[in-house]
PyMOL commands that place a pseudoatom at each C-alpha (Angstrom):
pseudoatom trace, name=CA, resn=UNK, resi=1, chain=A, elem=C, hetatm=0, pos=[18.740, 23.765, -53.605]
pseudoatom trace, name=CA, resn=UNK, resi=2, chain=A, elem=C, hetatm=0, pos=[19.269, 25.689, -50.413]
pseudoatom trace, name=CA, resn=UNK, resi=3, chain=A, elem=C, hetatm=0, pos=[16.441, 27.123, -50.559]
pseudoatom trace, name=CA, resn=UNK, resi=4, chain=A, elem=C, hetatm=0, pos=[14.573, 24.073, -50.589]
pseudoatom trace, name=CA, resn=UNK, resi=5, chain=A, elem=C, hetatm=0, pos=[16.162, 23.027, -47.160]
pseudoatom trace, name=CA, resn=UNK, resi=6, chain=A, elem=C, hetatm=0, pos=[15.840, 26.394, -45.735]
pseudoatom trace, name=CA, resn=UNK, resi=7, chain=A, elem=C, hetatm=0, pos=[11.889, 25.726, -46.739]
pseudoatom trace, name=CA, resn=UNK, resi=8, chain=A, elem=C, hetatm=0, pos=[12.080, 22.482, -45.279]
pseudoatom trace, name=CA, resn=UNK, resi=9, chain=A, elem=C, hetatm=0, pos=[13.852, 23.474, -42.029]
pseudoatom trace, name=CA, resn=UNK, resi=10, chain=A, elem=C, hetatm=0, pos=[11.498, 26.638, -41.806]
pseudoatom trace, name=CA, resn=UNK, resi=11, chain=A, elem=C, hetatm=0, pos=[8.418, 24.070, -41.955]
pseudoatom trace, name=CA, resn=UNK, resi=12, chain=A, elem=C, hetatm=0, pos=[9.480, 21.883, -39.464]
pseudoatom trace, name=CA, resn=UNK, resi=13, chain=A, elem=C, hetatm=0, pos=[10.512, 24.498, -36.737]
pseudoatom trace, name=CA, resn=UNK, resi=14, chain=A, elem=C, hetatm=0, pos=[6.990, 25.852, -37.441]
pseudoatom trace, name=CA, resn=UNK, resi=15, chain=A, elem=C, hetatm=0, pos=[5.390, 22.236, -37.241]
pseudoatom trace, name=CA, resn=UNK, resi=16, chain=A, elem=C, hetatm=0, pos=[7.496, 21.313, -34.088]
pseudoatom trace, name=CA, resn=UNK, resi=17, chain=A, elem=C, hetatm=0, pos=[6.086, 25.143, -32.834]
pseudoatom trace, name=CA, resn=UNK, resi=18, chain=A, elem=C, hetatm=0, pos=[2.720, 23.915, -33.141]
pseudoatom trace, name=CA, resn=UNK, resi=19, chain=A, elem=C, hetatm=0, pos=[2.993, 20.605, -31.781]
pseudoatom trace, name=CA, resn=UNK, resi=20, chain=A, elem=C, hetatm=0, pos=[5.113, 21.164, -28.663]
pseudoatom trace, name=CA, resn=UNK, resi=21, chain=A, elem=C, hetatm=0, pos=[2.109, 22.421, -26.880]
pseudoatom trace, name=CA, resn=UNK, resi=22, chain=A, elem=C, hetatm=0, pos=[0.298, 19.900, -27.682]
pseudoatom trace, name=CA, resn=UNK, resi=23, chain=A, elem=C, hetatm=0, pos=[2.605, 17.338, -26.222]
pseudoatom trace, name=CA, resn=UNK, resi=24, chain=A, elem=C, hetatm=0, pos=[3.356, 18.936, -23.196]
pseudoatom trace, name=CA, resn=UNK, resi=25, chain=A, elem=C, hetatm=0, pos=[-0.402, 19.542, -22.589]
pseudoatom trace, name=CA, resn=UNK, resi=26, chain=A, elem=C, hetatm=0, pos=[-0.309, 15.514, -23.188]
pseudoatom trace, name=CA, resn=UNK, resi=27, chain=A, elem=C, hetatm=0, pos=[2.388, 14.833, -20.878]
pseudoatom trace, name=CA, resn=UNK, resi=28, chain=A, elem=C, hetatm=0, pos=[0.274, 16.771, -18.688]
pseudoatom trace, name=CA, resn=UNK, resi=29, chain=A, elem=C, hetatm=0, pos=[-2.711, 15.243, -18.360]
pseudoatom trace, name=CA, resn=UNK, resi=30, chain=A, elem=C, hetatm=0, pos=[-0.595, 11.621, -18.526]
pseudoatom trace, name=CA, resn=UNK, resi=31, chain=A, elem=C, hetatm=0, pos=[1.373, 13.274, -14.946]
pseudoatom trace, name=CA, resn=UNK, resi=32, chain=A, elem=C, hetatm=0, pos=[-2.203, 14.545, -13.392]
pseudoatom trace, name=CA, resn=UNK, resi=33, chain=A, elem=C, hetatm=0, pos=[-3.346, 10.906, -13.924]
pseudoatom trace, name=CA, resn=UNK, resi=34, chain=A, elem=C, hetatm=0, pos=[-0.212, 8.985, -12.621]
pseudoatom trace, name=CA, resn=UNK, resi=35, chain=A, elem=C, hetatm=0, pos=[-0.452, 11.405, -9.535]
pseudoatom trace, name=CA, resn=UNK, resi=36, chain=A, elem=C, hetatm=0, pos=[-4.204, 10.821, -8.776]
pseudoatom trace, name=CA, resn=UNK, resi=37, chain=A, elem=C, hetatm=0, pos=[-3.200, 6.919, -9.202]
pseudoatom trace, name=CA, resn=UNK, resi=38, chain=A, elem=C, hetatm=0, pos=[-0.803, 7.161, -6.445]
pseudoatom trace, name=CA, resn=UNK, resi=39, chain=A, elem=C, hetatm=0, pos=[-2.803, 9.260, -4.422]
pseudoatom trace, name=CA, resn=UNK, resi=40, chain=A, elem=C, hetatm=0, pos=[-5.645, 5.869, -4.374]
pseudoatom trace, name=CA, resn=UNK, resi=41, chain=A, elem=C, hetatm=0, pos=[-2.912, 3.551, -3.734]
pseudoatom trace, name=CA, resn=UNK, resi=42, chain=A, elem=C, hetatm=0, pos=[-1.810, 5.741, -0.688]
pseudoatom trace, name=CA, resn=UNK, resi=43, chain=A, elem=C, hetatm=0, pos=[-5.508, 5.965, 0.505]
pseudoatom trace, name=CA, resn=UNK, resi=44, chain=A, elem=C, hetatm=0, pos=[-6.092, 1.491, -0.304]
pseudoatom trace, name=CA, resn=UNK, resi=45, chain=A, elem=C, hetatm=0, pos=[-2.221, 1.158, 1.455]
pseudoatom trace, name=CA, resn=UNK, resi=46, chain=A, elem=C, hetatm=0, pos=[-3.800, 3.004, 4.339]
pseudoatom trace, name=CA, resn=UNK, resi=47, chain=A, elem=C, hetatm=0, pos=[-6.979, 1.404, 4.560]
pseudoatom trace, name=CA, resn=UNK, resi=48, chain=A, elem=C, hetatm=0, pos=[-5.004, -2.044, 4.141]
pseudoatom trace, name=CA, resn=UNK, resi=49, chain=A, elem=C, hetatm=0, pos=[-2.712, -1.350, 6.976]
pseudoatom trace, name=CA, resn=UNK, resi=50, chain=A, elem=C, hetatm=0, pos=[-5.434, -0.004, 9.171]
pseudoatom trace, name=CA, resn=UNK, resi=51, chain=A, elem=C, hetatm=0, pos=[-7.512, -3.477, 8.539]
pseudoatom trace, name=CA, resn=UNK, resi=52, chain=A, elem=C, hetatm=0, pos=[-3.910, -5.654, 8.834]
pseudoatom trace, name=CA, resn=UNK, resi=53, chain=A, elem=C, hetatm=0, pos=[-3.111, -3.690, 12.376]
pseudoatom trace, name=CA, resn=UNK, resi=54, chain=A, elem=C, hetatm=0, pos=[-6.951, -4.355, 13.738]
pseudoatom trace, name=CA, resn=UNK, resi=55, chain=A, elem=C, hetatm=0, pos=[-6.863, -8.389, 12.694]
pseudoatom trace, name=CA, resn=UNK, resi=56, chain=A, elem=C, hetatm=0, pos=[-2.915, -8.875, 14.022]
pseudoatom trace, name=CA, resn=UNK, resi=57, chain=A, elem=C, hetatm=0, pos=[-4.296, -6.875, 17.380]
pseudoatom trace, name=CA, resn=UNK, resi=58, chain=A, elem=C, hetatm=0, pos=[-7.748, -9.248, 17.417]
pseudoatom trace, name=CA, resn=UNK, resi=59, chain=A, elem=C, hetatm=0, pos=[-5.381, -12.406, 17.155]
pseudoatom trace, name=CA, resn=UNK, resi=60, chain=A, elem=C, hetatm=0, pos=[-3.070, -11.053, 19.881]
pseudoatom trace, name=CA, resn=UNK, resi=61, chain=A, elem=C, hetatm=0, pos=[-5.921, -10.235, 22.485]
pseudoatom trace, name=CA, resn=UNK, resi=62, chain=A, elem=C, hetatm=0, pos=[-7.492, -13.636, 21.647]
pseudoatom trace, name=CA, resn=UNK, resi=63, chain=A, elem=C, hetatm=0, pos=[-4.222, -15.194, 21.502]
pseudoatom trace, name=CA, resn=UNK, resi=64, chain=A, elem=C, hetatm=0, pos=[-3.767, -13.641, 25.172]
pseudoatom trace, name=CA, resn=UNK, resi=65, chain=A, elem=C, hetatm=0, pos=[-7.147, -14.527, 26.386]
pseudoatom trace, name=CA, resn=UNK, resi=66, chain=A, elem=C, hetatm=0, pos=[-6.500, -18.479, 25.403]
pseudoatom trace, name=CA, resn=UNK, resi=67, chain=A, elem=C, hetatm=0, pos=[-3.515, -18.280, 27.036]
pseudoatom trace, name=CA, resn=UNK, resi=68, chain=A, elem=C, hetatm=0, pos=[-4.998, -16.734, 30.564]
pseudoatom trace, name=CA, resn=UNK, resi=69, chain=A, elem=C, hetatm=0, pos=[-7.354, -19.762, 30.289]
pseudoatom trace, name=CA, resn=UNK, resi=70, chain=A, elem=C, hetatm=0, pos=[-4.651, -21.838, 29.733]
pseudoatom trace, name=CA, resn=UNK, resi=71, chain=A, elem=C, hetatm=0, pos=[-2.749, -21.078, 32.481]
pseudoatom trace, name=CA, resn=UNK, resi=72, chain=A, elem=C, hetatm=0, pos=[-5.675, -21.055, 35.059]
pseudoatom trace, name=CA, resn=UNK, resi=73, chain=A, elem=C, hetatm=0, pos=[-6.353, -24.680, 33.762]
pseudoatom trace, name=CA, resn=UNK, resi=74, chain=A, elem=C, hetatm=0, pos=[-2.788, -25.381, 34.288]
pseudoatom trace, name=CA, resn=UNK, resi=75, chain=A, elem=C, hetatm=0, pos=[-3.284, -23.973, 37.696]
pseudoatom trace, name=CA, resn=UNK, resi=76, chain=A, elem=C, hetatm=0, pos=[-6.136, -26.237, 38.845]
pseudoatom trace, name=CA, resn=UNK, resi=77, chain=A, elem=C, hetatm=0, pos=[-4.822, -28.989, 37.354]
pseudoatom trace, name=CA, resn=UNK, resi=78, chain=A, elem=C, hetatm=0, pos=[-1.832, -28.840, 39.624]
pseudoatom trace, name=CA, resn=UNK, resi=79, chain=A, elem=C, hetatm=0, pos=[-4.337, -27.969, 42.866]
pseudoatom trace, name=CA, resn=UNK, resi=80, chain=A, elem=C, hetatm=0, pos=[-5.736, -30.961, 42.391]
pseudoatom trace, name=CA, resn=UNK, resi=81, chain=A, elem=C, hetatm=0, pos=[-2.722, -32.887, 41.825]
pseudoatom trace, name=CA, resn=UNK, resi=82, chain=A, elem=C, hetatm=0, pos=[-1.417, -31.412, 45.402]
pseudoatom trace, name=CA, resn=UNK, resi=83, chain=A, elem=C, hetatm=0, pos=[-5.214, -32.408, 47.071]
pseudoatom trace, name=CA, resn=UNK, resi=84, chain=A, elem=C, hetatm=0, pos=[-4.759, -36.056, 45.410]
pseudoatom trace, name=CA, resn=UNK, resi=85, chain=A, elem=C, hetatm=0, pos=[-0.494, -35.883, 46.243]
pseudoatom trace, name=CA, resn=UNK, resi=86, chain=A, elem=C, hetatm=0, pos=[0.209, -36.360, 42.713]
pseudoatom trace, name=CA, resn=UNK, resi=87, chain=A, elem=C, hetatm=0, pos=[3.558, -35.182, 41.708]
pseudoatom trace, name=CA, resn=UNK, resi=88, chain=A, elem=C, hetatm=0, pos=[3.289, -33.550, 37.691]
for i in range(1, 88): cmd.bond("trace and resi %d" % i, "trace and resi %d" % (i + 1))
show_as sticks, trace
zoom trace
């Protein structure tokens, strides 16, 4: 009867023997994979930033430019008020 669980015992140290390298070369290849998927994410988070940071600064120089024009309409509306003595 011992013997038979020594046999047992014996076997599966041997079959866990085999198979560890297996699995780590598994867990492995799962890591390598995981890191090249956060490596594109970095690279599409950059790219996504870059292309947010261009728009926002597009809106704000239009945004400015509307508001020069704005103001210079503003302006000439109240020169003509003071030519016609209109009180805005």
């Amino acid at each position: 009867m011992i013997y038979c669980i020594t046999l047992i015992i014996v076997v599966a140290l041997v079959c866990a023997t085999r198979l560890y390298p297996l699995w780590v070369e598994h867990d492995r290849k799962q890591l390598a994979k995981a890191w090249e998927l956060i490596r594109k994410m970095k690279e599409e988070n950059a790219a996504l930033q870059e292309s947010c940071r261009k728009s926002v600064d597009e809106w704000v120089d239009n945004f400015n430019e509307q508001s020069k024009s704005f103001n210079q309409a503003w302006e000439k509306l109240y020169e003509l008020a003071e030519k016609m003595n209109v009180k805005l």
